[in-house]
N, C-alpha and C positions, 0 to 999 in steps of 0.2 A: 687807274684807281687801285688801292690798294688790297690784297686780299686780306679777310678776316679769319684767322687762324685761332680755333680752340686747345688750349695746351693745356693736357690734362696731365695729372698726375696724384696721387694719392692710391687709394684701393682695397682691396676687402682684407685682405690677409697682411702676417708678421713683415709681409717686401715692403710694405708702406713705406716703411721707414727709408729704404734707398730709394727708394721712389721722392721722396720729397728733397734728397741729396741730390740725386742726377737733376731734378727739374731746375733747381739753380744755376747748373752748367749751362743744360738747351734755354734758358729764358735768358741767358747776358751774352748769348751768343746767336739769336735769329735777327735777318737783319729789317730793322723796324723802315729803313727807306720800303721795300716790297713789302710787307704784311702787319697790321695791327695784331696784337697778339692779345689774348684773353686765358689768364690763368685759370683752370676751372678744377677743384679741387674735388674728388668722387670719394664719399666714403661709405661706408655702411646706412650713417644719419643722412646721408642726402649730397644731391649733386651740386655746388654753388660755388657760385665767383664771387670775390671780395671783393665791395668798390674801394673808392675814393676816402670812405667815413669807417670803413675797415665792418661792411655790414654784409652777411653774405645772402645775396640774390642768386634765389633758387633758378634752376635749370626747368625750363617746360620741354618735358620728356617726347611730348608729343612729337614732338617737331627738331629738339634740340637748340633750341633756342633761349635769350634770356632779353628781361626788361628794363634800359637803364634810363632813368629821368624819362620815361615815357617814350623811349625809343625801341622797337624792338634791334633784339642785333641777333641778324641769322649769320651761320658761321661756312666760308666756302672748304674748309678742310681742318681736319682735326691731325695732332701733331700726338703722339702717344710716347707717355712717357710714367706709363704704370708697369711696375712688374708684379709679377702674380696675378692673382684675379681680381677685377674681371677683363685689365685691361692685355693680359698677355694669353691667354686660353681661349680665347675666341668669342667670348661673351660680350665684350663690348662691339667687334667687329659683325656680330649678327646682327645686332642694334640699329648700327650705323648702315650698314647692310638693306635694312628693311626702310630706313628715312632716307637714301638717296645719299648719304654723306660719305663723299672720299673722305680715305687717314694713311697713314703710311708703314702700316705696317701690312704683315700679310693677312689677309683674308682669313676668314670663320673657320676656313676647313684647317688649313694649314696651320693657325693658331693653334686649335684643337688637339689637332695631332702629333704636334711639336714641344706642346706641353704634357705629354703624357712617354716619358721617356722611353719605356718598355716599346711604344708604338711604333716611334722614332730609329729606332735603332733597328727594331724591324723591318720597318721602308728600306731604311741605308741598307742591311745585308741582302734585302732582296736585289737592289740595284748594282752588290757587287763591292761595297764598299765593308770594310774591315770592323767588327766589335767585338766586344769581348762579351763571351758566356753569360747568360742570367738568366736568374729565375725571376719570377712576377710572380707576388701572393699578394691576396686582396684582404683584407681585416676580417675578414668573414671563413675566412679558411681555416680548417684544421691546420693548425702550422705544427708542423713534425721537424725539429730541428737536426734529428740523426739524418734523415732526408735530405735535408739540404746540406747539412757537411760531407755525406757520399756524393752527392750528382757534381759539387764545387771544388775549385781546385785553391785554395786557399791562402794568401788573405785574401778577401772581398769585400769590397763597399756595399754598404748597407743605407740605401736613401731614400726619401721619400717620391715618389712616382711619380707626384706632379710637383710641383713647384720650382721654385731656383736659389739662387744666391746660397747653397749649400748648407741650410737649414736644418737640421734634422738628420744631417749623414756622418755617418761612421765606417771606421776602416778597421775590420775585423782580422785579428792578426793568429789567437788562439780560439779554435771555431766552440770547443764545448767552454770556455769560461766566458766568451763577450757576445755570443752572437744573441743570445734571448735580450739582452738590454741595448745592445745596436735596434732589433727588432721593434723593441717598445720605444727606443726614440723614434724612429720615423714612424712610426704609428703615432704618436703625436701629431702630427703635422699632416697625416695624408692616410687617406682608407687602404692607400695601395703602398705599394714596397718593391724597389729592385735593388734585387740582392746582385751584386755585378762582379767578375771575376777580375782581381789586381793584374793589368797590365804592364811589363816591366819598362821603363822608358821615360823620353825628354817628353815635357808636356806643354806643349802650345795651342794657341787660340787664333784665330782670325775673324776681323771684321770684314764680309760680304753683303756691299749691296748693288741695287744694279741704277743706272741714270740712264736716261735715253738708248733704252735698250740692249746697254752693255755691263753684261756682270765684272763690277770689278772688286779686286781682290786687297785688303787694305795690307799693310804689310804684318808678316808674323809675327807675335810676342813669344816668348818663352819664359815660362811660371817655374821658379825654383821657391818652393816653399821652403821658411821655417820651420813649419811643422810637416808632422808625418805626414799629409796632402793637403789641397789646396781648400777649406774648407772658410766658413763666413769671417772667422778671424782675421784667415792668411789673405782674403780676399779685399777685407774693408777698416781692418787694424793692422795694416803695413806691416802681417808677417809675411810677408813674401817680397821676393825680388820679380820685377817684370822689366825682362830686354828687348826692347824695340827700337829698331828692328831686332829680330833673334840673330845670335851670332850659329847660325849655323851651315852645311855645307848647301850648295845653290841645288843640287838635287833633291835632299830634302824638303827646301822652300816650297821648290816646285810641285814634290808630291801633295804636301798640305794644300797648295794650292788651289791644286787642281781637284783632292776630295771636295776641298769645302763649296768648288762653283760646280760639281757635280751633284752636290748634296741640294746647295741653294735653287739649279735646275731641278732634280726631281721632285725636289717638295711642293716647288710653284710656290717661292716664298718671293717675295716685296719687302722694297723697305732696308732695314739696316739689319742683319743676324750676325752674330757671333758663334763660331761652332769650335769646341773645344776637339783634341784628340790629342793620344800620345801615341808618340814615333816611336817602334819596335825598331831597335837595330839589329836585333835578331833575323826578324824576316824580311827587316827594310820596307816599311808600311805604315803610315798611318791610321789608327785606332779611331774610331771619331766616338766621344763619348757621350756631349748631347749637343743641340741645335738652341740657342737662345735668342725669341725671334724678339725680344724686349731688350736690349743689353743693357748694362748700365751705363750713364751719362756722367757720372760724378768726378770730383775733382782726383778719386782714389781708384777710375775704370780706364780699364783699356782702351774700346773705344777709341776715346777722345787721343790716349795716345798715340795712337796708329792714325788716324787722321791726320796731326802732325809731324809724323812720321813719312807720310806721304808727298806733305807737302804743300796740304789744306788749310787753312783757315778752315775751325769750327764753324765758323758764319758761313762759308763757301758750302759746306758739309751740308747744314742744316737746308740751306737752300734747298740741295739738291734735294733731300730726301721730300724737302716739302711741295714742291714742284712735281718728285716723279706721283704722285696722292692723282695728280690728274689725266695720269698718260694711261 
């Protein structure tokens, strides 16, 4: 019998929007012989599936379930493909958490923690893994800007603390003319702010997740922006070039490598992540800059291309991630 898999996507904040991109990708590529699939759209107004008559029936929160022509349909695993909140920060994962519902990505803690980049980076350097300098201000703080151009060594990024898909950040290059308005963008977007010290260096990403108990490592991309960094533009309006696999020396492969399934082990993450870093040739190290346990899916994300890259069919992929929700 087939399993019944909820494929969610939508969500509370501005990621909506790739969110409803990537879902097109995971829903023309799971493979419908193993799993009925159920679109379930999550937004602010409410949780609901579209039928047949394009009418959307609401989600019984109780349980997670929905009612179609007098059938209930309870669902064996939820497929996640929200970024931002509530389906990447650990909000929906508490949810599902508390109703018994396997999903595939990682769990309440590690969502939590993963989204809160300040956090994140502090795990990694306790574990030994390489980051760059930052401060953490919360909207509530005296923000002294003299202060922060002594303690930084400058330029620095200026991002919003939770979120993703590079919303809100800026690359601060002359500290007393841009930093107060770097400042107030990401304060649009988030209570909190890391201010982060420019790392000099090639900047790649890797997809990490694990299947039957083996973390494997997807192959590396390398992000040569058009613009001064990799920001929502360069990311999802093709200013940037992405090489997959990265053309670069097999020892560096391997150090990325081997951060990102160090990092994927300490966090106790599940599921599919992507962890960015740049390669110092200076010190010969990878920088890891944040952990994205939601990647994106889309016809314009990585992901997918390292997946073929590997040697996968996206059907084969999706499988796997939907499969390991049970192990």
């Amino acid at each position: 019998m087939k399993k019944k898999i909820a494929l969610l996507t939508g969500g509370y904040s501005r990621e909506a929007e790739i969110s409803y991109q990537s879902v097109i990708t995971v829903n023309n590529n799971i493979d419908r012989n193993k799993f009925d699939v159920y679109l379930i759209d999550i937004t602010p107004e409410g949780w609901f599936y579209k039928n047949e008559a394009e009418e959307n029936i609401s989600i019984d929160k109780n349980d997670f379930s929905l009612r179609l022509n007098d059938e209930k349909i309870s669902f064996d695993g939820v497929l996640m493909c929200i970024h931002g909140t509530p389906g990447e920060d650990g909000k929906l994962q508490g949810y599902f958490d508390c109703i018994g519902m396997p999903y595939t990505t990682c769990d309440a803690t590690t969502s939590a923690l993963t989204f809160n980049k300040r956090y994140t980076v502090a795990v990694a350097a306790f574990a030994g893994i390489s980051v760059a300098k930052s401060l953490h201000i919360f909207r509530n703080d005296v923000i002294n800007e003299e202060e922060i151009i002594k303690q930084l060594k400058f330029p620095v990024f200026v991002k919003p603390n939770n979120g993703g898909s590079s919303i809100g950040m800026s690359k601060v290059n002359k500290p007393s003319e841009e930093i107060g308005a770097a400042l107030q963008k990401a304060l649009e977007e988030d209570d909190q702010v890391l201010i982060e010290e420019f790392i000099e260096g090639r900047e790649f990403t890797i997809g990490v997740f694990k299947t039957k108990d083996e973390i494997i490592t997807l192959p590396v991309t390398e992000i040569k922006s058009k613009k001064d960094f990799f920001d929502f533009e360069a990311k999802y309006k093709g200013m940037s070039e992405e090489i997959t696999p990265a053309e670069a020396d097999p020892s560096i492969i391997e150090k990325v490598q081997s951060a990102a399934r160090k990092i994927y082990s300490v966090l106790n993450c599940r599921g599919i992540v992507r962890i960015d870093f740049i390669y110092n040739e200076e010190k010969g190290e990878p920088y890891m800059l944040e952990v994205n346990t939601v990647p994106g899916q889309s016809a314009a994300s990585i992901v997918p291309q390292q997946v073929k890259a590997m040697g996968w069919t996206l059907e084969q992929f999706y499988t796997a991630l939907i499969e390991e929700c049970w192990n």
